[in-house]
C-alpha positions in Angstrom: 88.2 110.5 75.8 87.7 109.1 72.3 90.3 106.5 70.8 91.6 109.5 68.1 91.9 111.8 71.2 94.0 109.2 72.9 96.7 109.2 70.1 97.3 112.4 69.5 99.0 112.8 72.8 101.4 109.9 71.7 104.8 111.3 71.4 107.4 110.3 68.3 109.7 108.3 69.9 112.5 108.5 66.3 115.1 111.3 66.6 114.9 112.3 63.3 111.6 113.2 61.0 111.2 110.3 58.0 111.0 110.7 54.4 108.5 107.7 52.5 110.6 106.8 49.5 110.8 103.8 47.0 114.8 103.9 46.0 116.6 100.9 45.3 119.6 99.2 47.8 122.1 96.9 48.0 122.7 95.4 51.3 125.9 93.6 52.2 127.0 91.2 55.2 127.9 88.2 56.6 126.0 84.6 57.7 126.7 83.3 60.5 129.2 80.9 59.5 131.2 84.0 58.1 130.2 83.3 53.9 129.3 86.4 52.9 125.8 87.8 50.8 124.8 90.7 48.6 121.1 91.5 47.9 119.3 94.2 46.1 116.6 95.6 48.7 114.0 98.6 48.3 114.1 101.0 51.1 110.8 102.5 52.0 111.6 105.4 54.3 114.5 106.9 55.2 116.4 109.6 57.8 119.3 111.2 59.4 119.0 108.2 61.6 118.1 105.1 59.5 116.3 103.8 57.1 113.3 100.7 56.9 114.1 98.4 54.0 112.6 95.3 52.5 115.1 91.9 51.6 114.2 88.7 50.4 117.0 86.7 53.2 117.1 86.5 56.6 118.9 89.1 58.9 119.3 88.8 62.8 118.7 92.0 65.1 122.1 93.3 65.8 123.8 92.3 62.5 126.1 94.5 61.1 125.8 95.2 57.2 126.3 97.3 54.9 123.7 100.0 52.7 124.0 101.2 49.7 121.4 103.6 48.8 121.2 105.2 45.1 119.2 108.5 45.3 117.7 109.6 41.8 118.9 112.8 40.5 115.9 113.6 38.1 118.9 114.1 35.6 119.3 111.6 32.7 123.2 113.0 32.4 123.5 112.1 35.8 122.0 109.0 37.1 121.9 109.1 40.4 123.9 109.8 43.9 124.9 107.3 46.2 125.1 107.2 49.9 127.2 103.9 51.2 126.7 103.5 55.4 127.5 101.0 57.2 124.5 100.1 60.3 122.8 97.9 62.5 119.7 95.7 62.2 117.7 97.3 65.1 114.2 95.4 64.0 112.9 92.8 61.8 109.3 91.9 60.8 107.3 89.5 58.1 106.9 92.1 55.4 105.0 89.7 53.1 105.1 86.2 51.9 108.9 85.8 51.8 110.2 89.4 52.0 111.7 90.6 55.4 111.0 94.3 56.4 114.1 95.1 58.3 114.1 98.7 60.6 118.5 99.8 60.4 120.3 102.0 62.5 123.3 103.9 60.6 126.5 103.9 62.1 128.4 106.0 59.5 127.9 106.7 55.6 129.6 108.3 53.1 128.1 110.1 50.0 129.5 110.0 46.4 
């Protein structure tokens, strides 16, 4: 059996199917001596589930923040949509040279 042949057997582990994206964020939390941060992120893909973002600070694997995700409308009368959700950092990772790639988990959201 040939390496390619070996993958496709490989089952999707994620619950729900993942949309690639490039929509701008704004993450909120705590540090852990309680001060609290805001940072504009970029999330990359996105589901029912979660979402995988990139931020220029530090979060820990099971830290609780929360997203907000602006959706373009393709409208200029309009803007865009919002979804706001709070989560749960389920993985982190060296994106690049000072950027965090951060995997979330959401917990609840809210669209307006």
């Amino acid at each position: 059996m040939n390496q390619d042949s070996k993958h496709a057997f490989i089952a999707e582990r994620r619950s729900y199917e993942r949309i690639v994206c490039d929509y701008a964020g704004i993450v909120r939390g705590r540090f852990n001596d309680g001060k609290k941060f805001e940072e504009i992120v970029k999330v990359h893909n996105l589901s029912a589930g979660g979402a995988y973002l990139t931020i220029n600070r530090t979060v820990e694997v099971g830290q609780i923040i929360t997203v907000k995700i602006s959706f373009p409308t393709g409208s200029l009368d309009y803007g865009s949509s919002n979804i706001t959700t709070r989560a749960i950092v389920v993985r982190t990772e060296l994106f690049s040279e000072g950027v965090l790639g951060v995997g979330i988990q959401f917990l609840n959201f809210r669209f307006y």
